[in-house]
py3Dmol code that shows the C-alpha trace and the ligand (Angstrom):
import py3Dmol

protein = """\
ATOM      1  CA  UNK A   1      87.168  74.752  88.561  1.00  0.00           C
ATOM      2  CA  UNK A   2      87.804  75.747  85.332  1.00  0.00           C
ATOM      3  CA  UNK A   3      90.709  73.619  82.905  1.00  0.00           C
ATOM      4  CA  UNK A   4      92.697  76.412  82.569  1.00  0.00           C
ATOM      5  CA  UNK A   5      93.824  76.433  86.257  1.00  0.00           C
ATOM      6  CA  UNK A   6      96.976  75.312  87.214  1.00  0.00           C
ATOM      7  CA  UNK A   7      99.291  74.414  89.742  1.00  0.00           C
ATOM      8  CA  UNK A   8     102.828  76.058  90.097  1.00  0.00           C
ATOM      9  CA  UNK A   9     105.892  74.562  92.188  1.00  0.00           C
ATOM     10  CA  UNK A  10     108.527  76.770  93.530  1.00  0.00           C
ATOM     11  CA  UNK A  11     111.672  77.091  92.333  1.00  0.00           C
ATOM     12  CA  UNK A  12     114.990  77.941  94.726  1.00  0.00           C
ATOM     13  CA  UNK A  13     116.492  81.088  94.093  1.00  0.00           C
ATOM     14  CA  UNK A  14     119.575  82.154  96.049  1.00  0.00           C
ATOM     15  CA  UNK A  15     119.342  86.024  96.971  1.00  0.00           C
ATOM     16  CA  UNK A  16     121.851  88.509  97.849  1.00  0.00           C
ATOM     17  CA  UNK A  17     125.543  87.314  97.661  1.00  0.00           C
ATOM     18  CA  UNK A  18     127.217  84.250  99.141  1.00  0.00           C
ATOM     19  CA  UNK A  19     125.264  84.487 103.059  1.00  0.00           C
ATOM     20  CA  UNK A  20     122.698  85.250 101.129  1.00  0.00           C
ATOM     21  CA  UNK A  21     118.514  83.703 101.905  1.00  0.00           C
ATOM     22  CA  UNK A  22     117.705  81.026  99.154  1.00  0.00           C
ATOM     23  CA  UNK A  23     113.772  82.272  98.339  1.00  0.00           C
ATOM     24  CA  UNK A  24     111.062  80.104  96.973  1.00  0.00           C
ATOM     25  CA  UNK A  25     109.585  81.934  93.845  1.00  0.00           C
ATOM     26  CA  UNK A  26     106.132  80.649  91.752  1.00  0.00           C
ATOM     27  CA  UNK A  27     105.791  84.338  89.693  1.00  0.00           C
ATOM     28  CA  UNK A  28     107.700  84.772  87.119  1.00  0.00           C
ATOM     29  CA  UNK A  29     106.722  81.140  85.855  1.00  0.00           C
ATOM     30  CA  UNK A  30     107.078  79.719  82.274  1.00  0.00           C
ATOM     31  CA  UNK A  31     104.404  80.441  80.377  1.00  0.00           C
ATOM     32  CA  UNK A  32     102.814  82.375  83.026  1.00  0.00           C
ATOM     33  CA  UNK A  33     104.904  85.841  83.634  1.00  0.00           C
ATOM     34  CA  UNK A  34     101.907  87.707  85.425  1.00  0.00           C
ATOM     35  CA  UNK A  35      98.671  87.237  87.423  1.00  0.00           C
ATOM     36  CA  UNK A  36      96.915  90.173  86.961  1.00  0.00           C
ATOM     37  CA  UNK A  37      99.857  93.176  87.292  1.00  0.00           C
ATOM     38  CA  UNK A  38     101.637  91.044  90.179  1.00  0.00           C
ATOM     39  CA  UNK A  39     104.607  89.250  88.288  1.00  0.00           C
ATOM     40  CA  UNK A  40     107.190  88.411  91.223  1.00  0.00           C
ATOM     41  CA  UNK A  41     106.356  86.029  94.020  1.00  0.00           C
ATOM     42  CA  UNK A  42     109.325  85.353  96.467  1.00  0.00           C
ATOM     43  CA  UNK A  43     108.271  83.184  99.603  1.00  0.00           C
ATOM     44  CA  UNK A  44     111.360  83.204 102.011  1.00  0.00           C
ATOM     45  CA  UNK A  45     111.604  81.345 105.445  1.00  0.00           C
ATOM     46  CA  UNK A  46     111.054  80.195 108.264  1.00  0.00           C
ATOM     47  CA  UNK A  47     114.847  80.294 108.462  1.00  0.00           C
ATOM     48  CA  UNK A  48     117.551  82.068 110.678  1.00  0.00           C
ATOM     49  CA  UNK A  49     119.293  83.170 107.672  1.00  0.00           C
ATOM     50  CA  UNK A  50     119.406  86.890 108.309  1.00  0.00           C
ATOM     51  CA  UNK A  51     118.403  89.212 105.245  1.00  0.00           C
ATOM     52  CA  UNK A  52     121.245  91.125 104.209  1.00  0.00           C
ATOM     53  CA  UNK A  53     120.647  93.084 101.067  1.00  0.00           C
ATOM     54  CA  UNK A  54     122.755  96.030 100.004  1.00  0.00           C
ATOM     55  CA  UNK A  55     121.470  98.884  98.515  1.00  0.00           C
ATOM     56  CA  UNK A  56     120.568  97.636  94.564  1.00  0.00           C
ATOM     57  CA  UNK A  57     118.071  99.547  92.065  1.00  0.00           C
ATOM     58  CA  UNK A  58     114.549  99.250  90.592  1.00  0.00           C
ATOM     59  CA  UNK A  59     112.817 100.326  87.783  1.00  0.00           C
ATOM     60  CA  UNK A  60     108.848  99.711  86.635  1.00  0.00           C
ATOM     61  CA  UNK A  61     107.441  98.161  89.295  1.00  0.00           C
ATOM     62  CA  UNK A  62     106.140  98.228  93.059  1.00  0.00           C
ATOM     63  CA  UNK A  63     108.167  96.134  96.105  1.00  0.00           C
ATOM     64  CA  UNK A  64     105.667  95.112  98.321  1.00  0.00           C
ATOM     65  CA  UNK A  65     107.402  93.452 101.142  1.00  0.00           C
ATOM     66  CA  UNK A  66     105.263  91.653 103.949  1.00  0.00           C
ATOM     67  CA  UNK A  67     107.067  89.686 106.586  1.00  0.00           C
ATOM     68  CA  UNK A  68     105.422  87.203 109.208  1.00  0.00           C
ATOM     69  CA  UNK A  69     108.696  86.700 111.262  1.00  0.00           C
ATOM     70  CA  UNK A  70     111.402  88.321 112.107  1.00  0.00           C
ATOM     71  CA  UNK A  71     112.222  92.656 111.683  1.00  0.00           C
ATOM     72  CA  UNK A  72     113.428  94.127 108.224  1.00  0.00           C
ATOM     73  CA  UNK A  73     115.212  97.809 108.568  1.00  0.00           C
ATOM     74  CA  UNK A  74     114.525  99.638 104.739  1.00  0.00           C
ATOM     75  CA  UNK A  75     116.270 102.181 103.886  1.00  0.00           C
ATOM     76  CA  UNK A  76     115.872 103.756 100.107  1.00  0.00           C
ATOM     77  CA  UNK A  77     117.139 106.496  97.811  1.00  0.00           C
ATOM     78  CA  UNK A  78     114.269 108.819  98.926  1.00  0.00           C
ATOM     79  CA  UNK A  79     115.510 109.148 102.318  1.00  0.00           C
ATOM     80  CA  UNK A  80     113.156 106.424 104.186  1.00  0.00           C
ATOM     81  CA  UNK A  81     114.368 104.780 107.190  1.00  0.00           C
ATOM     82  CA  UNK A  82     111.963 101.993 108.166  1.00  0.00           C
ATOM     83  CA  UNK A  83     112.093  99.304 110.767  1.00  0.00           C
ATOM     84  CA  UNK A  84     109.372  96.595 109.059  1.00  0.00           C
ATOM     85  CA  UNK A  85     107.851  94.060 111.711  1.00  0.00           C
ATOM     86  CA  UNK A  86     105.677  91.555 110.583  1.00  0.00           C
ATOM     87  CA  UNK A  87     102.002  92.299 110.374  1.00  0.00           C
ATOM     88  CA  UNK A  88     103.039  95.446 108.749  1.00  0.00           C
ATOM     89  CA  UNK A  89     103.476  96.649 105.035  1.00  0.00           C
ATOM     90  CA  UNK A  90     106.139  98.481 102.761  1.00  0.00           C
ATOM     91  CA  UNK A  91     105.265  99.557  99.443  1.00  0.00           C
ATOM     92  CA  UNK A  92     107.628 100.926  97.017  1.00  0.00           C
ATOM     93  CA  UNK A  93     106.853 102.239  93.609  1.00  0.00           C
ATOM     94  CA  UNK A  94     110.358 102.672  91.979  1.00  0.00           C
ATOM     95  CA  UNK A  95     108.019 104.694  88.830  1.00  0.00           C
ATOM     96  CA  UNK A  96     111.608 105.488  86.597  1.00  0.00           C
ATOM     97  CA  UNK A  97     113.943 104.769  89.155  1.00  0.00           C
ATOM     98  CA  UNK A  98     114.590 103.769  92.830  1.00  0.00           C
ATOM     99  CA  UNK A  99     117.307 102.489  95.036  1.00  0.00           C
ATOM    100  CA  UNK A 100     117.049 100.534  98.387  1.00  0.00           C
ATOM    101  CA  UNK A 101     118.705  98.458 101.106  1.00  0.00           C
ATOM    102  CA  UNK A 102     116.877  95.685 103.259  1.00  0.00           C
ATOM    103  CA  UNK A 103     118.607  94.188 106.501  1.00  0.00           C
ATOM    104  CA  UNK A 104     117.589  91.880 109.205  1.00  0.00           C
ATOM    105  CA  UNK A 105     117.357  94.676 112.145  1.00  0.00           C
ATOM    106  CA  UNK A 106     117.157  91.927 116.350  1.00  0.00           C
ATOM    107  CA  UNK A 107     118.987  89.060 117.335  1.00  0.00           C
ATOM    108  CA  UNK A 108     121.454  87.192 114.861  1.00  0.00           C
ATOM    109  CA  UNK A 109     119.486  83.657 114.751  1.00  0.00           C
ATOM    110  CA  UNK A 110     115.663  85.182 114.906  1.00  0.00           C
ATOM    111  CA  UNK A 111     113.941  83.406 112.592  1.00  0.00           C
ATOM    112  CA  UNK A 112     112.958  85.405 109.010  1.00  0.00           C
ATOM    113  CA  UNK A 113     110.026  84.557 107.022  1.00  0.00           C
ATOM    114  CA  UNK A 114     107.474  86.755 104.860  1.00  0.00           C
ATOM    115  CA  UNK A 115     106.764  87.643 101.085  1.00  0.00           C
ATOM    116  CA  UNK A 116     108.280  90.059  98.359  1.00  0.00           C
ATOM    117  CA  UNK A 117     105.876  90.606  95.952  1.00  0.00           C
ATOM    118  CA  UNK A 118     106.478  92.653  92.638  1.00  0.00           C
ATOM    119  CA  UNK A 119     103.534  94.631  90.495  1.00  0.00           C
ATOM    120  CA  UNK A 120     104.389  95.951  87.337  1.00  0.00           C
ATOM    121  CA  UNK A 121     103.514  99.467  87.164  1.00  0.00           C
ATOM    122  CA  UNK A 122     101.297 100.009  83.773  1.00  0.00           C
ATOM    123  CA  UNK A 123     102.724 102.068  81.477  1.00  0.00           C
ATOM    124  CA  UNK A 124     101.014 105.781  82.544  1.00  0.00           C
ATOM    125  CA  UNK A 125     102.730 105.051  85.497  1.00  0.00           C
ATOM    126  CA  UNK A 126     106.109 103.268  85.029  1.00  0.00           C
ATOM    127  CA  UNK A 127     108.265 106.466  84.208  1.00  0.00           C
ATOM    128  CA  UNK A 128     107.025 108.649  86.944  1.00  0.00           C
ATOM    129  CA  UNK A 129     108.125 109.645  90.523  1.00  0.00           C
ATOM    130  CA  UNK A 130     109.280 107.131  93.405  1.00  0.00           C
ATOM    131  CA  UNK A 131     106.924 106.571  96.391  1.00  0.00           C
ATOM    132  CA  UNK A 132     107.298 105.126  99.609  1.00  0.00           C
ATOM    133  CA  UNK A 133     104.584 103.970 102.054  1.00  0.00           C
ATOM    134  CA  UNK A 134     104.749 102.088 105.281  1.00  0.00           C
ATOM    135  CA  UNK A 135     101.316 100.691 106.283  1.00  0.00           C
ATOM    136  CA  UNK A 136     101.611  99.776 110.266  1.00  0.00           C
ATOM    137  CA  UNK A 137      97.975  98.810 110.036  1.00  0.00           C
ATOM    138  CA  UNK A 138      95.749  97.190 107.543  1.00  0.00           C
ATOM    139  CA  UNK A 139      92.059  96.770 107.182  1.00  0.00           C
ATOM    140  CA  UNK A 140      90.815  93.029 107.650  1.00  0.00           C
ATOM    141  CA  UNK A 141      87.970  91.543 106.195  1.00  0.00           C
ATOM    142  CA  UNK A 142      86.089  88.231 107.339  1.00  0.00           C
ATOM    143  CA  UNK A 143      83.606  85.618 106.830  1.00  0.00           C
ATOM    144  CA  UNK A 144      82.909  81.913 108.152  1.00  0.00           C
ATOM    145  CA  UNK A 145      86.300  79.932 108.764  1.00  0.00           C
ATOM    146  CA  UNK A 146      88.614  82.747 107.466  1.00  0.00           C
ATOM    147  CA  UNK A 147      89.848  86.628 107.383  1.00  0.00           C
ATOM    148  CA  UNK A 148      92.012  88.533 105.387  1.00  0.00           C
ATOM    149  CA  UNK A 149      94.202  90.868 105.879  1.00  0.00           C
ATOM    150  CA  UNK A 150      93.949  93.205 102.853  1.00  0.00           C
ATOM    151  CA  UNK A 151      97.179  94.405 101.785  1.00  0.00           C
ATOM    152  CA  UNK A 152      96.824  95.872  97.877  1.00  0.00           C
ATOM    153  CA  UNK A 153      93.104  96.905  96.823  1.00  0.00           C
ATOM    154  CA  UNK A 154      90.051  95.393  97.556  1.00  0.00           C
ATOM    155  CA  UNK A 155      88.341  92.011  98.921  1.00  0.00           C
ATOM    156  CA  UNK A 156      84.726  91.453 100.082  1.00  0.00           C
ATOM    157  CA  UNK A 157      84.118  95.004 100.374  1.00  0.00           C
ATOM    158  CA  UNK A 158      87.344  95.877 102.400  1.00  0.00           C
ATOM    159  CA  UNK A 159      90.532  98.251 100.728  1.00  0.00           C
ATOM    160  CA  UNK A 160      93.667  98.403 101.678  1.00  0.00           C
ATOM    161  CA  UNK A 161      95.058 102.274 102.023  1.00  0.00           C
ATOM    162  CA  UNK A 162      97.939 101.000 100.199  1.00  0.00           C
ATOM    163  CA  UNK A 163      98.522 102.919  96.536  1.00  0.00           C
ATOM    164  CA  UNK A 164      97.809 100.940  93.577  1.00  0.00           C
ATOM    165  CA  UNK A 165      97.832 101.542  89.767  1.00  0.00           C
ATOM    166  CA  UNK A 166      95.807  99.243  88.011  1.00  0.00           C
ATOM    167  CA  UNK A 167      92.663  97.295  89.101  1.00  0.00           C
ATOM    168  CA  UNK A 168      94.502  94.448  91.377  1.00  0.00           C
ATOM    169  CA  UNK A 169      94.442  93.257  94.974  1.00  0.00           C
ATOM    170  CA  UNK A 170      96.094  90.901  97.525  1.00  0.00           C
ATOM    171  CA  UNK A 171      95.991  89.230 101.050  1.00  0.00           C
ATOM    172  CA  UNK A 172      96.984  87.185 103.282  1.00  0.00           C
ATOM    173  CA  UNK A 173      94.399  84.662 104.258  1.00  0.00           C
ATOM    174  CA  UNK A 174      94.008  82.930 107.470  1.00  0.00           C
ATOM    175  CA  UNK A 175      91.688  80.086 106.853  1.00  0.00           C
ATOM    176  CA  UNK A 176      90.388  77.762 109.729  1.00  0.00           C
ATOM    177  CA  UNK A 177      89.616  73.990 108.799  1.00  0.00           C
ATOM    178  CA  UNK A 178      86.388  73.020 107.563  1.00  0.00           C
ATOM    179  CA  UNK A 179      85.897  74.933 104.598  1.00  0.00           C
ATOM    180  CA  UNK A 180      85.991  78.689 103.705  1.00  0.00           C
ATOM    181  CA  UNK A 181      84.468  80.507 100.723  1.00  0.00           C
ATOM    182  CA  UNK A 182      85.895  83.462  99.507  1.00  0.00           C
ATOM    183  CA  UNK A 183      84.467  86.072  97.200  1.00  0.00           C
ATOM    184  CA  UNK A 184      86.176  86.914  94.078  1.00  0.00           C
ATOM    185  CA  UNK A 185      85.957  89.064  90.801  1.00  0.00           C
ATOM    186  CA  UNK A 186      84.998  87.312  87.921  1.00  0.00           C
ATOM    187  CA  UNK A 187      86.929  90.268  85.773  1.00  0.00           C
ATOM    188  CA  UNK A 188      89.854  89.289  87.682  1.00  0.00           C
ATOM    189  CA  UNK A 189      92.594  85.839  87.261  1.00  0.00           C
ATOM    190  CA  UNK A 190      93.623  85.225  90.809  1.00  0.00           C
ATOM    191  CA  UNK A 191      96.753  83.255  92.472  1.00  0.00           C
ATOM    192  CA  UNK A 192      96.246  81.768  96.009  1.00  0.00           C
ATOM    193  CA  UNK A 193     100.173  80.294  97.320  1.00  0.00           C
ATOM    194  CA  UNK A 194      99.987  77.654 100.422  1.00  0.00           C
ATOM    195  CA  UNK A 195     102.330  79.742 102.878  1.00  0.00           C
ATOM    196  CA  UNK A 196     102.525  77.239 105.699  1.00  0.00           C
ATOM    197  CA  UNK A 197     101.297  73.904 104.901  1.00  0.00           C
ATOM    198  CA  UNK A 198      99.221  72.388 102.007  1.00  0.00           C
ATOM    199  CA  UNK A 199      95.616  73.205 101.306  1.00  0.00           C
ATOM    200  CA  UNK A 200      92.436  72.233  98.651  1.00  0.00           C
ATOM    201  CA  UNK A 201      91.904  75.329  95.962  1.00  0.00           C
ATOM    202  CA  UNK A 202      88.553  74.907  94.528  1.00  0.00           C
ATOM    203  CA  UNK A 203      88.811  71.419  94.979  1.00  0.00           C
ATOM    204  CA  UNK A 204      92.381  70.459  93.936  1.00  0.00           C
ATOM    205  CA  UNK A 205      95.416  70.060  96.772  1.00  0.00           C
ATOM    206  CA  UNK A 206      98.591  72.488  96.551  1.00  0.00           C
ATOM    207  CA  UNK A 207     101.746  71.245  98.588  1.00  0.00           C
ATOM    208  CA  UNK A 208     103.345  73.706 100.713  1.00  0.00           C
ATOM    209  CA  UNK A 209     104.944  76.648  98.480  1.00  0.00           C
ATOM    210  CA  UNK A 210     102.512  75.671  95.550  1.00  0.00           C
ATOM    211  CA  UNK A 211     100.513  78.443  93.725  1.00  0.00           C
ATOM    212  CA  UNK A 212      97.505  77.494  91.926  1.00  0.00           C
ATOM    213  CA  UNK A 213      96.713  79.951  89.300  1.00  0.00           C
ATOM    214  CA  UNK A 214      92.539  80.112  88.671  1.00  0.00           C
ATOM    215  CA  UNK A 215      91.469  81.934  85.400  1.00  0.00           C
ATOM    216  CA  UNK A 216      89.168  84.867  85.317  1.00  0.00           C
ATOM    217  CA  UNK A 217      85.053  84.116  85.286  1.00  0.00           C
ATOM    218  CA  UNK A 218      84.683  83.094  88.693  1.00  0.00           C
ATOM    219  CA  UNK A 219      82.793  85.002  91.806  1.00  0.00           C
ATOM    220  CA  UNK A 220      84.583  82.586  94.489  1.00  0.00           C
ATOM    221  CA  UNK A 221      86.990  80.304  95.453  1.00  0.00           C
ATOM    222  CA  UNK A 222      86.538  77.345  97.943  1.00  0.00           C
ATOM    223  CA  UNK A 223      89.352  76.148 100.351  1.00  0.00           C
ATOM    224  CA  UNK A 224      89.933  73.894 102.358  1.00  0.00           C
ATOM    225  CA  UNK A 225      92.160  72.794 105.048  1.00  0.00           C
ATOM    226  CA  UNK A 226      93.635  70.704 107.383  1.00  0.00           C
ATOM    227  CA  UNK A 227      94.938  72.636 110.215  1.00  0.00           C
ATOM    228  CA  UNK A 228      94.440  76.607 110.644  1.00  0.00           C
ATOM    229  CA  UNK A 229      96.755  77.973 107.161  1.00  0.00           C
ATOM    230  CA  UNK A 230      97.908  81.199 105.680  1.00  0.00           C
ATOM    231  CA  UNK A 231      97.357  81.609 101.984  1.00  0.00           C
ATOM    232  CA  UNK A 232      98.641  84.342  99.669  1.00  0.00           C
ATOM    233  CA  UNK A 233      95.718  85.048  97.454  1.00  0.00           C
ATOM    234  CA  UNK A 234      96.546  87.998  94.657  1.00  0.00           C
ATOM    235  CA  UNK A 235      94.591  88.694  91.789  1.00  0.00           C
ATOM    236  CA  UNK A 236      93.768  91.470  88.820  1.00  0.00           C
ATOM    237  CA  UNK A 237      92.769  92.029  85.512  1.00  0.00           C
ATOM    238  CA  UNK A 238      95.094  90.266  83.352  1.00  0.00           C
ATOM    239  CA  UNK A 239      97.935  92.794  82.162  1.00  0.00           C
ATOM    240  CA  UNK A 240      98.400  92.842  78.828  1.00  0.00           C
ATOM    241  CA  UNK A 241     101.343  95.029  78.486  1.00  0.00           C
ATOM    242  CA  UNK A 242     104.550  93.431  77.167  1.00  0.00           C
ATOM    243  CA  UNK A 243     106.901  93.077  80.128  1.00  0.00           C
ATOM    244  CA  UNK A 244     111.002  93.012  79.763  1.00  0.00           C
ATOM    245  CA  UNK A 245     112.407  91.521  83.183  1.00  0.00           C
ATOM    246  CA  UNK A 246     115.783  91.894  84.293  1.00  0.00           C
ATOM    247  CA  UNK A 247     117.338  91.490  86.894  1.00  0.00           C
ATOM    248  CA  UNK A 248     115.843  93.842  89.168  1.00  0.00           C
ATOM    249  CA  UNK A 249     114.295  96.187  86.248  1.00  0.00           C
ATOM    250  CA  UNK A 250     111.135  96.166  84.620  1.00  0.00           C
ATOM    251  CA  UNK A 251     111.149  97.764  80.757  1.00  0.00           C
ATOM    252  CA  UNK A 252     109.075  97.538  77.976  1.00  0.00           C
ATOM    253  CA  UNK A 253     112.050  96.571  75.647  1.00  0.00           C
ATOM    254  CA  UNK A 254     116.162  95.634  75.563  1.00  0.00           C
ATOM    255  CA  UNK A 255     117.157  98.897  75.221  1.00  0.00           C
ATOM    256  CA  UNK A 256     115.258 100.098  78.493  1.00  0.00           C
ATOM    257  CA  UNK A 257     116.849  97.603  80.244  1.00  0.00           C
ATOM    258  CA  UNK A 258     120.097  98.549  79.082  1.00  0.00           C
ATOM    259  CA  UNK A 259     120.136 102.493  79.767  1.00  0.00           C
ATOM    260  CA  UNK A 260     118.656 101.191  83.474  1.00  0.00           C
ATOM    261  CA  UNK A 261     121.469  99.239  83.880  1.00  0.00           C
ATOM    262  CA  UNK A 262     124.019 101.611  82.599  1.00  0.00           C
ATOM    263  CA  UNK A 263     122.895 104.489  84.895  1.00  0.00           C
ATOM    264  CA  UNK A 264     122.855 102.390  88.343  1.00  0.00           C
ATOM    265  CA  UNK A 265     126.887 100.986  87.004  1.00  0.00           C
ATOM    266  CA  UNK A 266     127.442 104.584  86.630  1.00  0.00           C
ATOM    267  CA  UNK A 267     125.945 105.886  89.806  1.00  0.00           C
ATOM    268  CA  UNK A 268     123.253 107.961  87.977  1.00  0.00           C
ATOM    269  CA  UNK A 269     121.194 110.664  89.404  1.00  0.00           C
ATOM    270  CA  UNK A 270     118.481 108.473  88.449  1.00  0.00           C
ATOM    271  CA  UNK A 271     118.458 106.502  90.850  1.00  0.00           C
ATOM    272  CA  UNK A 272     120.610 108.630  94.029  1.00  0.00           C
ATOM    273  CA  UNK A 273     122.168 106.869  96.910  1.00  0.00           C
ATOM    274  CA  UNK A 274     120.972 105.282  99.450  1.00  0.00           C
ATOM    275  CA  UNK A 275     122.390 106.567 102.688  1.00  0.00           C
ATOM    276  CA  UNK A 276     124.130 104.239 105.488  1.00  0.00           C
ATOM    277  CA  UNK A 277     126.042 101.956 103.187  1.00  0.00           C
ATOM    278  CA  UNK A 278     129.062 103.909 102.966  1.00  0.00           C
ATOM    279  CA  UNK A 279     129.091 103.420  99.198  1.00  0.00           C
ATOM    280  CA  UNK A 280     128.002  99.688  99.130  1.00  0.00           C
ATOM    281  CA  UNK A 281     125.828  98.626  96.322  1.00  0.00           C
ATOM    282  CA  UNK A 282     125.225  95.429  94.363  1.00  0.00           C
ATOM    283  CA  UNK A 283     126.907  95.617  91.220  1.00  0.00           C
ATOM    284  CA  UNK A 284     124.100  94.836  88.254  1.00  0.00           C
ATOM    285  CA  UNK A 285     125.231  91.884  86.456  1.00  0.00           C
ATOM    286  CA  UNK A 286     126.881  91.327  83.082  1.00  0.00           C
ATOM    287  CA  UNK A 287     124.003  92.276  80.394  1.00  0.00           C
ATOM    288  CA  UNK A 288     123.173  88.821  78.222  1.00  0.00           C
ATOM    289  CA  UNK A 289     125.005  88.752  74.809  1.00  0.00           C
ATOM    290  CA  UNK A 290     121.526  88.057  73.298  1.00  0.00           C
ATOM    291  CA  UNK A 291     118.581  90.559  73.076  1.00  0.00           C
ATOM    292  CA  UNK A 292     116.351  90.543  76.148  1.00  0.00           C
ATOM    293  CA  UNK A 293     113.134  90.092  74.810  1.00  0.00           C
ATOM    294  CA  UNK A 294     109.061  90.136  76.696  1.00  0.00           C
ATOM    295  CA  UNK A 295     108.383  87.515  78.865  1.00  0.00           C
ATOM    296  CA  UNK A 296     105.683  85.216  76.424  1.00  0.00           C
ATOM    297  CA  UNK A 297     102.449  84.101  78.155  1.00  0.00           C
ATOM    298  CA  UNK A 298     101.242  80.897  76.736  1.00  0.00           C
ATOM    299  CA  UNK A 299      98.184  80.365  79.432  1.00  0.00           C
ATOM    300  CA  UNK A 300      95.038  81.553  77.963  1.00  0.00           C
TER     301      UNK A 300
END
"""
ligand_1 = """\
1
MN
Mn 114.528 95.163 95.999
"""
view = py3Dmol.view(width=600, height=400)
view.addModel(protein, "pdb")
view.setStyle({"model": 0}, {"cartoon": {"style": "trace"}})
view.addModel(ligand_1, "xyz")
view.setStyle({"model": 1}, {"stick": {}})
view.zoomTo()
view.show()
């Protein structure tokens, strides 16, 4: 353990209009806006809250939606139609623009739970094309008392087919009690979030929904735990470009924001229409009187 880890708690975010799912985020946290390029953590369920969110617009990032319960249909501005199920992932990379829709598809009380994860797309990337990609199947990777299911870039020697643009990976981690070490790069600051119950990080407990943050310079990470867990672990160099967050835009400054927000009020070819909705969308909110400014990182 090094002193400049840390523990995060959740905080309760209500998503998606008044039947909306309340969400438990850790990423964006003060002080701490990124860990490596991933800089949105959303943990939401178990619940029977159905997901129900109308088409709405990104900018300057990837979606990378991974549920463990429950059946997500996604529908986006570049004509996908995709019925998620859990064990499987969706990536989007909005690049300069993107618009989507995500429903609860099965019975009206099946329970919903899973993770939506942003990365911020650097900037060589963050003005091009939109992509799509649904992964039915990922590569898993295993050692004594755990395995991981690789979904973004690499872990003990296993990659995910999943597109990435900076040097960065995640999993999910299934970790049996009594003690699991898993490799990591020392290049790399890494995240690990207790999914379903809490757990020992190199040494130090999380509560359920905790992330503890652990600074670059290490080659592994103990756990341990009580009962058979699932841990988020995500990691990646640390990205060092200034990020503007908004809503649901990523920029590099106020004014990028702005013209985002202008062209999905005014129905811009930018960012098309997603079909299905009959011309529902989520309105962007009321832009903040003040100047929108980068998101300050005060852990080393
Ligand atoms: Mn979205």
């Amino acid at each position: 353990m090094t002193s400049l880890d840390l523990s995060l708690d959740a905080r309760e975010v209500p998503l998606g209009g008044v039947r909306g799912i309340t969400v438990h985020r850790t990423l964006p946290h003060r002080g701490l806006p990124t860990v490596g390029p991933w800089c949105f953590v959303d943990h939401f369920g178990p619940t029977a809250t159905a997901m129900n969110v109308l088409p709405h617009p990104h900018t300057g990032l990837q979606t990378v939606t991974w549920p463990m319960a429950g059946e997500i249909r996604h529908r986006d501005t570049l004509g996908s139609d995709v019925v998620l199920k859990p064990g499987e992932l969706n990536l989007m990379t909005s690049g300069d623009g993107v618009a989507h829709s995500e429903v609860s598809v099965g019975a009206p009380d099946a329970p919903m739970h899973g993770l939506q994860l942003w990365v911020a797309l650097p900037n060589q990337r963050r003005t091009g094309a939109a992509g799509f990609e649904h992964h039915p199947e990922l590569p898993v990777a295993e050692g004594r008392n755990w395995a991981a299911k690789i979904l973004m870039g690499e872990l003990d020697g296993t990659t995910s087919p999943a597109t990435t643009h900076s040097p960065m990976m995640g999993a999910e981690l299934a970790v049996r009690p009594g003690g699991a070490v898993i490799p990591l790069r020392p290049e790399f600051e890494h995240a690990v979030l207790a999914v379903d119950g809490e757990a020992l990080v190199g040494g130090t407990e999380i509560v359920h929904r905790q992330m503890r943050y652990l600074a670059p310079g290490r080659d592994e990470v103990e756990l341990f735990v009580p009962a058979a867990r699932t841990l988020l672990l995500i990691g990646g160099t640390p990205f060092h470009e200034e990020l503007v967050m908004w809503w649901n835009f990523i920029g590099r400054s106020h004014d990028d924001i702005l013209q985002a927000r202008n062209d999905w009020e005014n129905a811009s070819e930018r960012f098309g229409e997603v079909a299905g909705h009959d011309g529902q969308r989520i309105p962007a909110p009321p832009i903040p009187e003040i100047r929108l400014k980068p998101r300050r990182r005060t852990v080393p």
